[in-house]
N, C-alpha and C positions, 0 to 999 in steps of 0.2 A: 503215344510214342513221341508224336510232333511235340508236345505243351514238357515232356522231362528232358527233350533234346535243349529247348528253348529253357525252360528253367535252369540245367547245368550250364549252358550256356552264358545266361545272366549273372550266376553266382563265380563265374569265374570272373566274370568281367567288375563284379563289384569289388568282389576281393584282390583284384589287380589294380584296381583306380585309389589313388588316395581321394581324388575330388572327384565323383561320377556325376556330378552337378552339368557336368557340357552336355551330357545327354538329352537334355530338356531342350536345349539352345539349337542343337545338330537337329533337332525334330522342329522347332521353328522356323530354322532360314530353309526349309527344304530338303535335310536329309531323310533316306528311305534306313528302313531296318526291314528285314523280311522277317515273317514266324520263326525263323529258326537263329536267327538272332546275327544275321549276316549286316552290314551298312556296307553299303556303295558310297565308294569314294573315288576320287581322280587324282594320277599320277602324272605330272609332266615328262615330258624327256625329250628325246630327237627320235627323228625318223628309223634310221639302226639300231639304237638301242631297244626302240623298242618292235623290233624282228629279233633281234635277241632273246628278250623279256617274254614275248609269246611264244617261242619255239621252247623255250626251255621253263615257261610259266614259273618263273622265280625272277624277284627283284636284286638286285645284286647292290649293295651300299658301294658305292664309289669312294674310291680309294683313297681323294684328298679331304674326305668327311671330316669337321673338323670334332663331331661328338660321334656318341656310342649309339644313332639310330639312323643319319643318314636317308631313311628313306621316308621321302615327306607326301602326304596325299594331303586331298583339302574335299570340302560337299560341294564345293564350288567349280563345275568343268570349266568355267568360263575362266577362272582365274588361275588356275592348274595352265590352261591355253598360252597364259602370259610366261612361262616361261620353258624353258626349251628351245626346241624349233616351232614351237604348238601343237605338236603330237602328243596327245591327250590319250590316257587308258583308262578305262571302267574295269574296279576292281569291286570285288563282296571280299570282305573282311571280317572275321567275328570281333563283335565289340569288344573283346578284352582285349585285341590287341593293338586297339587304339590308344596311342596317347596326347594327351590333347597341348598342342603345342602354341595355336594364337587362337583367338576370337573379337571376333567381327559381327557384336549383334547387328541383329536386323540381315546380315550379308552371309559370311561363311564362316566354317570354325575350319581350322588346319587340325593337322596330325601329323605325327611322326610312327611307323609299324615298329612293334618293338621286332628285330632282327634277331637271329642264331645265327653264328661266324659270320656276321656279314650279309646275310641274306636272308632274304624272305619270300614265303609262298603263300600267295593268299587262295585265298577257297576256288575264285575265278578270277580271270585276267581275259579282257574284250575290248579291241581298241574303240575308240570313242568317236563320233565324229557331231561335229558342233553342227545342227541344224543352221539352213542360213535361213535369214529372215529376209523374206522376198520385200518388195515395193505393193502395195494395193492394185490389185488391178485394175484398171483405168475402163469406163464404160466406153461402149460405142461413140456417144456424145463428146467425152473427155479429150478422143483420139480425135477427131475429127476438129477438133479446136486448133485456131493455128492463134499462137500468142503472141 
């Protein structure tokens, strides 16, 4: 049941992609796919839009969009962080309806969700929050050093 959910899954995704060549690349810098053929990707925004965004688990294209997809995610939460307010969302997406917008070997690829009227509902929607990265902890000896 799991391996024909993932199989239709893929054949959608192939026959949606002119180029499915960035799938290789999204598996490189980092990107996850699960068996059933979902990719985690990160969505910028602000802090209220995205209590919106969760409450109603749909992405809504903003209205001064200047193309027909408006809603961009990237594998990259760290760079998704750069804009907004740096309210970052963890989204699962199924691969078809990624379309692949920039790449950034070695780093991240972008995307834009292909949208219906404007809007879109990914599989899941989980906000994000960026691990910090502490200092080393400093031994007993280290502390007791006056420099």
């Amino acid at each position: 049941m799991l391996a024909s959910k993932l199989i239709k899954s893929a054949l959608r995704f192939f026959r949606a992609q002119e180029d499915p060549s960035w799938l290789e690349e999204f598996l490189e810098v980092g990107g996850k796919v699960d068996p059933e053929g979902f990719a985690t990707v990160y969505h910028a925004t602000t802090a209220n839009a995205a209590k919106q965004i969760l409450r109603e688990q749909e992405l809504i294209r903003p209205p001064d969009s200047p193309d027909a997809y408006g809603v961009y995610v990237s594998s990259s939460p760290s760079i998704a962080r750069s804009y907004g307010d740096g309210t970052v969302l963890k989204l699962k997406v199924p691969l078809h309806d990624l379309i692949l917008d920039d790449s950034f070997p070695a780093e991240r690829v972008d995307f834009n969700l292909r949208t219906t009227s404007g809007s879109y509902t990914p599989h899941s929607i989980e906000p994000f929050r960026m691990h910090s990265v502490r200092p080393p902890r400093r031994t007993r000896m280290e502390q007791k050093r006056i420099w």
